[in-house]
C-alpha positions as CSV (number, residue, x, y, z in Angstrom):
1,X,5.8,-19.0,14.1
2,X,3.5,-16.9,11.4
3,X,-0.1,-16.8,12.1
4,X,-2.4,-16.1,9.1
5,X,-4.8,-13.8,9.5
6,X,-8.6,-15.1,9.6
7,X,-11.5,-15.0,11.9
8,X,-10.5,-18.5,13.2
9,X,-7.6,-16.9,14.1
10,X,-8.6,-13.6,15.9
11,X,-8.4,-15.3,18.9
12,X,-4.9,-16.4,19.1
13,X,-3.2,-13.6,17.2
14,X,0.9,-12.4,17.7
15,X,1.5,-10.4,21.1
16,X,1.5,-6.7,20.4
17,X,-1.5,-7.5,17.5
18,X,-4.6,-6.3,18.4
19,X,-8.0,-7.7,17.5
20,X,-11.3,-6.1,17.3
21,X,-13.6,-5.7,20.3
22,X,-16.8,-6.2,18.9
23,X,-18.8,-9.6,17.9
24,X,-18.5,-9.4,13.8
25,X,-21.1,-12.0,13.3
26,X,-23.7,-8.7,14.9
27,X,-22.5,-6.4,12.4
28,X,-25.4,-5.6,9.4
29,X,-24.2,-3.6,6.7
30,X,-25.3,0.0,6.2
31,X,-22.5,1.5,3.6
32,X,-21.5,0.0,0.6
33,X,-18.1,1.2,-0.8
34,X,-16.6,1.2,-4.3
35,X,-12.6,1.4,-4.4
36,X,-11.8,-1.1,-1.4
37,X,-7.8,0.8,-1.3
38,X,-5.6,0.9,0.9
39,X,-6.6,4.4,1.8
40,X,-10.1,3.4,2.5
41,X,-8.9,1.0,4.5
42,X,-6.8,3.1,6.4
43,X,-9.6,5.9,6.5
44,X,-12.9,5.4,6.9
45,X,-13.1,1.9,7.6
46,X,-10.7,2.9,10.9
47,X,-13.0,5.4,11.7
48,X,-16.2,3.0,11.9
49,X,-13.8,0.8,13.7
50,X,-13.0,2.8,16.5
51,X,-17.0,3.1,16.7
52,X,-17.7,-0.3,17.0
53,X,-15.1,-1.1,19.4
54,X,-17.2,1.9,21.0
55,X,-20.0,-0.8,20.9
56,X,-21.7,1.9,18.4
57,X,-22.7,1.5,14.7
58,X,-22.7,-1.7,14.7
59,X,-25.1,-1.7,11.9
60,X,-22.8,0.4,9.7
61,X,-20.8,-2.1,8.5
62,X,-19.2,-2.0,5.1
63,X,-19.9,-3.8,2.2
64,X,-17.5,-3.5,-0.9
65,X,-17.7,-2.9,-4.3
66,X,-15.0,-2.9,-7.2
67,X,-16.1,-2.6,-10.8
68,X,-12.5,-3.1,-12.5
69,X,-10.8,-5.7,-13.2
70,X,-8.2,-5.0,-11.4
71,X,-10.3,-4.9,-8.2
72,X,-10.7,-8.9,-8.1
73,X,-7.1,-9.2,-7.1
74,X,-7.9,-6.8,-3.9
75,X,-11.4,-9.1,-3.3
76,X,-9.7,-12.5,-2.9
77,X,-6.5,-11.5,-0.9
78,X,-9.6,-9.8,2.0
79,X,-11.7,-12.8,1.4
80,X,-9.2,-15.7,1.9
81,X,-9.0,-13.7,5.4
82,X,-12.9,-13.3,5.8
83,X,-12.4,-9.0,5.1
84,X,-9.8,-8.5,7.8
85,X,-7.3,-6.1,7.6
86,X,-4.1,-5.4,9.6
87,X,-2.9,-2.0,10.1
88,X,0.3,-0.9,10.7
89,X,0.7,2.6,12.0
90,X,4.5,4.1,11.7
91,X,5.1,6.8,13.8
92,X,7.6,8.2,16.1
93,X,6.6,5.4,18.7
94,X,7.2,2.1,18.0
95,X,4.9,0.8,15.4
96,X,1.4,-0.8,16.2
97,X,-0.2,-3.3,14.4
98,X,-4.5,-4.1,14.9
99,X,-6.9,-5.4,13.0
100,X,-9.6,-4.1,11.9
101,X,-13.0,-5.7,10.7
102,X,-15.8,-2.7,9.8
103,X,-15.7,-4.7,6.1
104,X,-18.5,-8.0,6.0
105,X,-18.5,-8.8,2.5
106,X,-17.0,-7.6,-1.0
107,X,-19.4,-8.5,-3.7
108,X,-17.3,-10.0,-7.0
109,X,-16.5,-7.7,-9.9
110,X,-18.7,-9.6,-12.5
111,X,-21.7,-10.3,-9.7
112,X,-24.0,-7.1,-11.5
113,X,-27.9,-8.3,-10.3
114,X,-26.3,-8.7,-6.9
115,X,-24.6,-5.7,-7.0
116,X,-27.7,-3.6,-8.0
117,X,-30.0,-5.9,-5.8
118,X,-27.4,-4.7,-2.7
119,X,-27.7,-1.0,-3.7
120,X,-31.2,-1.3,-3.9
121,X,-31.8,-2.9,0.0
122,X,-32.8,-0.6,2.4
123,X,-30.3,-0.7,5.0
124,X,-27.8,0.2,2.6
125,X,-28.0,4.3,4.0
126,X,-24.6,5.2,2.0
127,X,-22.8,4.6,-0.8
128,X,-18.9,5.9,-0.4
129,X,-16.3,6.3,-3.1
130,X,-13.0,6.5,-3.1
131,X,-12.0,5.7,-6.8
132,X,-9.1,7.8,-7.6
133,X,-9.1,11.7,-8.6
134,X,-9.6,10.5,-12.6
135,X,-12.3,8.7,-11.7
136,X,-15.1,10.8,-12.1
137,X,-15.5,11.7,-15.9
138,X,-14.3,15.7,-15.2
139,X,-13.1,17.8,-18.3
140,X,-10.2,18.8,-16.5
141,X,-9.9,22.4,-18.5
142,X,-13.4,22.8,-17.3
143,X,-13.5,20.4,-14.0
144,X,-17.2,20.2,-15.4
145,X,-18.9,16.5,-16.5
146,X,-17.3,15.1,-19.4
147,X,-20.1,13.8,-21.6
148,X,-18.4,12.5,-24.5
149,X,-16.1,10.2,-22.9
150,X,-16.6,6.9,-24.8
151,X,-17.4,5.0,-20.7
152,X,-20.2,7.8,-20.6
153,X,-21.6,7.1,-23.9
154,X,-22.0,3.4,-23.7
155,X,-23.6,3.7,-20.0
156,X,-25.8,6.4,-21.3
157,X,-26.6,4.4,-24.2
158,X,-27.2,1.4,-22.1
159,X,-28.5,2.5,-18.6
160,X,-29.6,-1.0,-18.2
161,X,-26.1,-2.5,-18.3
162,X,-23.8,-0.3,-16.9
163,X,-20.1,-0.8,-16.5
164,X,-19.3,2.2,-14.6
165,X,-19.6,3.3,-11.2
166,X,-22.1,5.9,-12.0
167,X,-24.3,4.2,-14.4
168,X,-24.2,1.3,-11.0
169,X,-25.5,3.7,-8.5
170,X,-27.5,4.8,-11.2
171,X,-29.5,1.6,-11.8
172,X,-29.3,1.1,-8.2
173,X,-31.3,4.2,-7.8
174,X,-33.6,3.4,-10.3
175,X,-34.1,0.2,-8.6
176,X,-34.7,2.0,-5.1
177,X,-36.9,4.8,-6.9
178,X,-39.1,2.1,-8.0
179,X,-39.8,0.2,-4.8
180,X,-40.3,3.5,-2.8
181,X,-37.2,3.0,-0.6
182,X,-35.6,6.6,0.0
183,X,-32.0,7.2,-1.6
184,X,-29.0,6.8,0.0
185,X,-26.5,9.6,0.5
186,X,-23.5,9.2,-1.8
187,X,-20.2,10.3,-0.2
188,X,-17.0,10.5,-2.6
189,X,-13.9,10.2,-0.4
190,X,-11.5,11.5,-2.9
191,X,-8.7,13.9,-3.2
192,X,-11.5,16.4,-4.7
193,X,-12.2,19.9,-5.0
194,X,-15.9,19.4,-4.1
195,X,-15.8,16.1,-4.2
196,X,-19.5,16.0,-3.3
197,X,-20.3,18.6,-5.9
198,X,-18.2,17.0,-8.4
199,X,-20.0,13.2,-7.7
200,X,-23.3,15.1,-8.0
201,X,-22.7,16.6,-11.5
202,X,-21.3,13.1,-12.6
203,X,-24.1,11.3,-11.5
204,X,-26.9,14.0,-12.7
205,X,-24.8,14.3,-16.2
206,X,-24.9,10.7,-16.9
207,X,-28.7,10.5,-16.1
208,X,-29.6,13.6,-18.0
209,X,-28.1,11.8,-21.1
210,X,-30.8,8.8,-20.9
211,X,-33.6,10.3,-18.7
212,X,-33.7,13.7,-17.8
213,X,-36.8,13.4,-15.6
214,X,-34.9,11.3,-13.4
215,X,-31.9,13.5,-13.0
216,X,-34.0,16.2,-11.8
217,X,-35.0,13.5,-9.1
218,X,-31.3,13.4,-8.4
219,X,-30.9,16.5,-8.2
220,X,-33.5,17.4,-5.8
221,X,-33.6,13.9,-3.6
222,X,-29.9,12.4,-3.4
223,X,-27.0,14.1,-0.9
224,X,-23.9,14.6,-1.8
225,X,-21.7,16.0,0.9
226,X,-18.5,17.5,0.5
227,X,-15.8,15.9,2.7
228,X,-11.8,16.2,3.2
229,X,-9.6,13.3,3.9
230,X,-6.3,13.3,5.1
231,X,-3.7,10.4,5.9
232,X,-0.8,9.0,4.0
233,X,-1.3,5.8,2.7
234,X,1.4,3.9,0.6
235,X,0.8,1.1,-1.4
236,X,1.2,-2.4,-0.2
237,X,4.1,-4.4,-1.8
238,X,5.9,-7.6,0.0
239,X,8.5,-5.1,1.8
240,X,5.3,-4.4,3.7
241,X,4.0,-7.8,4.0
242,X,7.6,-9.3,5.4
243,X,7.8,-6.5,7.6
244,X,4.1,-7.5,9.2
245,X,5.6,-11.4,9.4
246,X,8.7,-9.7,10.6
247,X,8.1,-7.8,13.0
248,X,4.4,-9.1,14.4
249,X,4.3,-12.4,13.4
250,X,1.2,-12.3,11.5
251,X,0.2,-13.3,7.6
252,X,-1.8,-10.8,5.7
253,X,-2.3,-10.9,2.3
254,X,-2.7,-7.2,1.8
255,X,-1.9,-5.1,5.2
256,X,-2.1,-1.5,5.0
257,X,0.9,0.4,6.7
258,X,0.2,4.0,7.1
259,X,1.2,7.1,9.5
260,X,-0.4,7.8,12.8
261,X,-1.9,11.5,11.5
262,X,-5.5,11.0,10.2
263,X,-8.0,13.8,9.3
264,X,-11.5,13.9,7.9
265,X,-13.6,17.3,7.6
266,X,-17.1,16.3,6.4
267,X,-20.3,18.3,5.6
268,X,-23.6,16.5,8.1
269,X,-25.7,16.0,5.0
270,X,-27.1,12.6,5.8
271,X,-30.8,11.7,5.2
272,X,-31.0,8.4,6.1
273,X,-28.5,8.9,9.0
274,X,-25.1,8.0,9.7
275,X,-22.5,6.6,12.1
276,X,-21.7,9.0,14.7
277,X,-18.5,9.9,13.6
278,X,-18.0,13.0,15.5
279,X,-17.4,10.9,18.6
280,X,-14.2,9.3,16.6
281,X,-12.7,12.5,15.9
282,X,-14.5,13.5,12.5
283,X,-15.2,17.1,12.1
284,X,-18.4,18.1,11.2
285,X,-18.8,21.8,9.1
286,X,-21.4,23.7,7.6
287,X,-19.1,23.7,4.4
288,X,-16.2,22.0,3.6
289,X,-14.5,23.7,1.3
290,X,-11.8,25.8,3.3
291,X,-10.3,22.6,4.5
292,X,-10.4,21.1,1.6
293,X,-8.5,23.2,-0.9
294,X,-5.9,24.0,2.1
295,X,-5.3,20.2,2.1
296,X,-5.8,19.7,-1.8
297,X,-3.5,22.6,-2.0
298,X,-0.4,22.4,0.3
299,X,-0.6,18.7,1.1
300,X,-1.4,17.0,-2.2
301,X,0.2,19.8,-4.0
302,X,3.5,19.4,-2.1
303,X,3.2,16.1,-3.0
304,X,3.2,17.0,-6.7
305,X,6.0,19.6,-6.4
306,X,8.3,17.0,-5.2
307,X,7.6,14.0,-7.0
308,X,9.2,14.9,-10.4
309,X,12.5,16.6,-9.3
310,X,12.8,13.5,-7.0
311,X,12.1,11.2,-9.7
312,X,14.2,12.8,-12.5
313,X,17.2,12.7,-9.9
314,X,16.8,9.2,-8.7
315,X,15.3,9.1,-5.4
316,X,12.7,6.3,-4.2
317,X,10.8,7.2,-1.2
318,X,9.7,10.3,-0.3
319,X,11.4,10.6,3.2
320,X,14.6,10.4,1.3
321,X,13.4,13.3,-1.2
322,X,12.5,15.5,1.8
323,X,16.2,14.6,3.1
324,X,17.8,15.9,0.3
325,X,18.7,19.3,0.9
326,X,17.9,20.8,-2.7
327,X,14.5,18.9,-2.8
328,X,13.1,19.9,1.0
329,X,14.5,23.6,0.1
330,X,12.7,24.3,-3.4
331,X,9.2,22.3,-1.7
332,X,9.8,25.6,1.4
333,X,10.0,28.1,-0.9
334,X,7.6,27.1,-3.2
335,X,5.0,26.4,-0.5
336,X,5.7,29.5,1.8
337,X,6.2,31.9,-1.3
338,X,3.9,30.6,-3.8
339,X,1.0,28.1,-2.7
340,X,0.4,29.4,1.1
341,X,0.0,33.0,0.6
342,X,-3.2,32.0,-2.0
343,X,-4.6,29.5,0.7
344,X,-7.8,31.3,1.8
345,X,-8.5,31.6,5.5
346,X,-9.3,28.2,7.3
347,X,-11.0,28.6,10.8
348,X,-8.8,27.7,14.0
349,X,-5.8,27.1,11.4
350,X,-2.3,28.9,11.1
351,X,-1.7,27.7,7.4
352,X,2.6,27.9,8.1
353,X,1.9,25.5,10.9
354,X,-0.1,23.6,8.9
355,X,2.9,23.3,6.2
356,X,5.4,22.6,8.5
357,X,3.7,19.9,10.2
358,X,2.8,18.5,6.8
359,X,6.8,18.7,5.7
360,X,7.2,16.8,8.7
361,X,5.0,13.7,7.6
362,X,6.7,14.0,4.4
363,X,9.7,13.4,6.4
364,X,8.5,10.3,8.3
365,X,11.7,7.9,7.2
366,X,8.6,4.7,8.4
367,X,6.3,5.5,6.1
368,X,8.2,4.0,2.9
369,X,5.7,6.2,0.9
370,X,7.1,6.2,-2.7
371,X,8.0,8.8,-4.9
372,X,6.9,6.4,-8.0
373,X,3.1,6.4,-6.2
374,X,3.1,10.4,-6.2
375,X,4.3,10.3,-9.8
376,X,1.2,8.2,-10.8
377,X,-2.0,9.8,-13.1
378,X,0.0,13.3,-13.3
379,X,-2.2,14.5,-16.2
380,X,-5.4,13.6,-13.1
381,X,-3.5,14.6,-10.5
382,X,-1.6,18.4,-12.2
383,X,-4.9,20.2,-12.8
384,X,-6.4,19.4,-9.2
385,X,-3.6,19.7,-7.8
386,X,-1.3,22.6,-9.2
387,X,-3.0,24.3,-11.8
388,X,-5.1,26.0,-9.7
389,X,-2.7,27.5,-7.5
390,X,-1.6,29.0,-11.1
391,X,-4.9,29.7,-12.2
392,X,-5.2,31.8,-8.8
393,X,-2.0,33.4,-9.0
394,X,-2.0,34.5,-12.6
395,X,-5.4,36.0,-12.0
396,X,-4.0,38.5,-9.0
397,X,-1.4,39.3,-11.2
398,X,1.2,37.4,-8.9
399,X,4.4,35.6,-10.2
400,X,4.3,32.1,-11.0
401,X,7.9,30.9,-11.1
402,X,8.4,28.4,-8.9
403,X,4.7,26.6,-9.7
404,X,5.9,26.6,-13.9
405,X,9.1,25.2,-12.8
406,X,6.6,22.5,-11.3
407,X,5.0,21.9,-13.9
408,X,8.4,22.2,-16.2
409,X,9.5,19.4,-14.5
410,X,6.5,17.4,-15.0
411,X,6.6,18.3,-18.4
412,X,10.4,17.0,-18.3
413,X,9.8,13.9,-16.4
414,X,6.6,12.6,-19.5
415,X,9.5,12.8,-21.7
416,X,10.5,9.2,-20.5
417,X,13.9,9.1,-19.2
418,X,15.4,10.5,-15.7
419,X,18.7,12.5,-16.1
420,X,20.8,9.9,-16.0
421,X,19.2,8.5,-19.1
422,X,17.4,5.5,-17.3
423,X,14.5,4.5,-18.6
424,X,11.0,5.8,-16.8
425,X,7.9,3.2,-16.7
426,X,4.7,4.9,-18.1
427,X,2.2,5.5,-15.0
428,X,-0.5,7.9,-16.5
429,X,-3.7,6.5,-18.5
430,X,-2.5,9.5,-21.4
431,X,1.6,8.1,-21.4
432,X,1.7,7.8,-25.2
433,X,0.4,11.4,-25.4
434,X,2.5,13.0,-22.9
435,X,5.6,11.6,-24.1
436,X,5.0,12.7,-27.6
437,X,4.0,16.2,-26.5
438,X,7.4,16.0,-23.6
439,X,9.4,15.3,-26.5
440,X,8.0,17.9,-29.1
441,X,8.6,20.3,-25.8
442,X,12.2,19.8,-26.0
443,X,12.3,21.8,-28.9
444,X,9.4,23.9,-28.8
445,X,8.5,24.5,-24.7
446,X,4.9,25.4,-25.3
447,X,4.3,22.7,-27.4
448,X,3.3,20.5,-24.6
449,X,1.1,23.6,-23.1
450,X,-0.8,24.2,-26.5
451,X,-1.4,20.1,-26.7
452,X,-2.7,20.0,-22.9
453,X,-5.4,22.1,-23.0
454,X,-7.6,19.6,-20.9
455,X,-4.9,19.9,-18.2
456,X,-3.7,23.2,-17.8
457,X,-6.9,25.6,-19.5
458,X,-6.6,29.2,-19.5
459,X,-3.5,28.8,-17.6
460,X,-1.9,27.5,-21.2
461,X,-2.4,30.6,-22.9
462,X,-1.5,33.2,-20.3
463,X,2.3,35.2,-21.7
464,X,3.6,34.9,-17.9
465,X,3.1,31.2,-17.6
466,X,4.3,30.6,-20.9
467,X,7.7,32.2,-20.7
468,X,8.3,30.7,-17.0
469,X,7.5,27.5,-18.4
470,X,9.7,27.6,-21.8
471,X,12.4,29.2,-19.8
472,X,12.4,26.0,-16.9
473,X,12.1,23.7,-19.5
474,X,14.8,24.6,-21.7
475,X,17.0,25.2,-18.5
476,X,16.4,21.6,-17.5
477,X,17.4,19.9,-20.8
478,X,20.2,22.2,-20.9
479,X,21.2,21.8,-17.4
480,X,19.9,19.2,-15.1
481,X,17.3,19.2,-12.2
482,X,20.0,19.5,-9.4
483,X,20.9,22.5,-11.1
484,X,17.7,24.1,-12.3
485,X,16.7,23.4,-8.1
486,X,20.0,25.0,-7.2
487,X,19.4,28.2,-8.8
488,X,15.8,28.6,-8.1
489,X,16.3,27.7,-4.3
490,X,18.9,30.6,-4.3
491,X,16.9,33.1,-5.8
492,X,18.9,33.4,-8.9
C-alpha cells in the first residue's frame, strides 16, 4: 500500500520513512524564501530541519515565495501535502528517505499585497534566494548590474508594481522603512561569485534608478552576506517519484532525491539574528570568498567541462559521463592542469583532495543527476563558471587549451545537433542567438566569440584564446568529440 504524504498522515508513514520530531503547528515563520527548488529544499530547508528536530529555531520557519509563473506548479504539488517534503538521500548506504517540514506556507504567485504585507511583518528576519545564477540582472562581460534590461526598466519605472524579485523586496523594504521596523538581512543562496555582493548591487541598482535616497539607505542598513552552497541536487521527474512509491511506499508529489554530501560556508552578518546554524554543521567565516570560488570553480566548473562532450556524444546522466573513460580523463586533466593550479589558497583545504572527492560525487551511479540539467542556461552558467578560470589564466600568461576546448564544445553543442545528427532541444533563455552565432562558427570560429561579448569579455579578444578556440572548433566539425577528447587527453 502507498501512503500519500500529508500531515494527517505523518503519523502512520512507510517503515524506514522518517517524520519530523518537532510540533509544526509551534513553528512561526522567520525567513521567507523566493525559488522554493529542489536545491532549497535539499539545502537550507534541511539545515533548519535538523535544528528543529534539535527543538531549536522553531521560530525560523520558512515561508515561500515564487514570482514566475512557473513557480505555481511547485506551490500546489507542496500544498496538496501541507509544505512537506520527502528526501531521499543516495549514498553508498542504502538510501534514506525523511521528511522534512521547516516550510509553513507558500504564498500564491499572483497574491502581490500579501506578498509585500509578509515582507513587511516583523518576524520575517530574512529573506533567502535561490533563483538561479541568471537571475540577478548581471552584465555578464562586466558581472556588474544590468540597468537596461527591459524587467529592470519597467520595475524601475513602476516601483509600486513590481514584477521582479528585486523590485518585491524592494517595495517590501519601502513598506518596513515606513513603519520603522528594521530590515531584514537578504541572503542569496546561489551558485555566485559574491553572491551577497552581487544581490546587493542588484537591489541598490534598481533603487538608484527610481529613488536614489533610498538606495543609499540600502546600502548602509540592509546585509547581504556572502555564502557558499554545496550539494547535488537533480531535478525531480516521475523516475524519482516511482522510485519513492517503490522503494518507501510513500506518495509525494515532488520529492527531492539528492547525495548524502552537503556543504554551506556562510559569512555571520545577521542583524536581526539568525538560526543557529553552526550547531548543524554550517561554517561560519569572516569572508567567504575562498570557499566560494574553489567550489564555483572546480565543482560547478567540472560540471560545465563535462556536460557538452557528454551531451554531443550521447550520454544521459552524469555518473555514466564520469564512466566513460575519455570523458572522466579530459575532466582530470583539465581540472589538475588547468582550473586547480589557479584556485587560490583555501584554509584547512588540500584543493587535489578536494577534486578527487568531488569526481567521486560526480561518479555516484544513485544520484541520476542529468547531463541535460548541467547543459541548462550555458550562456548564465559559462561566464561564472569557466570564463574566469580563462580570464585568470590568460592574465598570468598561462596556456588555455584545455579550458577553449571547453568552451569549443559549448560553442559546438549551441549549434543544435549532437554528432550523430540528433536533434538537441533549446535549454538557454538566448537559444535562437547561440544557434545562429554556433552556426556562423562553423565557418568562421570566432564568429561566435566576437557575437558573445556579454559572455566571454576581454577573454573574446585575447590572440591565445582565439586561436585555441578556432583550432577546437574546427577540429570538432572536422573530427568528432570522441576524437578531439582522444587527442587532447593524450597530450597530442
Amino acid at each position: 500500500m502507498v501512503i500519500a504524504l500529508s500531515s494527517s498522515t505523518l503519523d502512520r508513514l512507510p517503515a524506514g520513512v522518517t517524520r519530523p520530531t518537532y510540533s509544526r503547528s509551534d513553528l512561526s515563520a522567520g525567513i521567507l524564501h523566493f525559488g522554493v527548488g529542489n536545491f532549497h529544499r535539499a539545502h537550507q530547508a534541511v539545515y533548519l530541519d535538523l535544528l528543529m528536530s534539535a527543538g531549536k529555531a522553531h521560530d525560523w520557519a520558512i515561508v515561500g515565495a515564487g514570482v514566475r509563473p512557473s513557480d505555481t506548479a511547485m506551490r500546489d504539488a507542496l500544498a496538496a501535502q501541507d509544505w512537506l517534503t520527502t528526501l531521499v538521500e543516495l549514498g553508498d548506504e542504502p538510501a534514506s528517505a525523511r521528511v522534512i517540514g521547516p516550510m509553513i506556507d507558500f504564498i500564491p504567485v499572483d497574491d502581490r499585497d500579501r506578498l509585500i504585507a509578509t515582507l513587511a511583518a516583523p518576524e520575517i528576519r530574512i529573506v533567502s534566494l535561490t533563483i538561479t545564477e541568471g537571475g540577478y540582472f548581471l552584465d555578464s562581460a562586466t558581472g556588474r548590474f544590468d540597468a537596461r534590461h527591459p524587467d529592470i526598466v519597467a520595475d524601475a519605472t513602476r516601483p509600486d508594481d513590481p514584477h521582479t524579485v528585486f523590485g518585491l523586496i524592494l517595495k517590501g523594504l519601502r513598506a518596513r522603512r515606513a513603519a520603522g521596523v528594521a530590515p531584514f538581512t537578504v541572503m542569496s543562496c546561489d551558485n555566485i561569485p559574491g553572491n551577497g555582493e552581487v544581490t546587493r548591487q542588484t537591489l541598490a541598482g534598481l533603487a538608484t534608478l527610481s529613488d536614489p535616497v533610498f538606495a543609499d539607505w540600502i546600502e548602509a542598513e540592509v546585509a547581504f552576506p556572502n555564502g557558499m552552497v554545496d550539494r547535488i541536487t537533480p531535478a525531480t521527474t516521475d523516475r524519482e517519484r516511482h522510485a519513492l512509491e517503490a522503494d518507501f511506499g510513500l506518495h509525494d508529489n515532488w520529492p527531492v532525491f539528492c547525495e548524502p554530501f552537503k556543504q554551506w560556508v556562510l559569512e555571520d552578518r545577521f542583524p536581526l539574528g539568525r538560526p543557529s546554524f553552526e550547531e548543524v554543521g554550517v561554517t561560519f567565516v569572516d569572508h567567504v570568498a575562498p570557499w566560494e570560488l574553489m567550489k564555483i570553480r572546480i565543482l560547478n566548473g567540472g560540471h560545465a567541462a563535462i556536460a557538452y562532450p557528454s551531451a554531443l556524444i550521447g550520454i544521459h546522466f552524469v555518473h555514466d559521463a564520469m564512466a566513460h573513460p575519455l570523458i572522466a580523463a579530459f575532466l582530470d586533466r583539465l581540472e589538475l592542469t588547468e582550473i586547480v593550479p589557479i584556485v587560490p589558497p583555501v584554509p584547512g583545504t588540500d584543493l587535489v583532495a578536494y577534486y578527487r572527492l568531488i569526481a567521486e560525487r560526480f561518479a555516484n551511479p544513485k544520484i541520476g543527476d542529468t547531463i541535460p540539467r548541467l547543459c541548462q542556461d550555458g550562456s548564465n552558467r559559462q561566464p561564472k563558471f569557466i570564463v574566469p578560470s580563462q580570464r585568470d589564466r590568460l592574465a598570468k600568461g598561462l596556456a588555455v587549451d584545455g579550458l577553449a576546448l571547453v568552451s569549443a564544445l559549448w560553442c559546438r553543442y549551441c549549434a543544435g545537433t549532437d554528432d550523430a545528427g540528433r536533434p538537441i532541444p533549446p535549454n538557454d533563455e538566448s537559444a535562437e542567438r547561440l544557434k545562429a552565432l554556433a552556426s556562423a562558427a562553423k565557418t568562421v570560429p570566432v564568429a561566435f566569440l566576437d557575437g558573445l561579448g556579454d559572455v566571454f569579455g576581454d577573454v573574446a579578444s585575447a590572440p591565445a584564446f582565439r586561436e585555441r578556440f578556432s583550432h577546437h572548433l574546427g577540429d570538432l566539425w572536422d573530427r568528432g568529440t570522441l576524437a578531439v577528447l582522444t587527442d587532447w587527453v593524450r597530450g597530442d
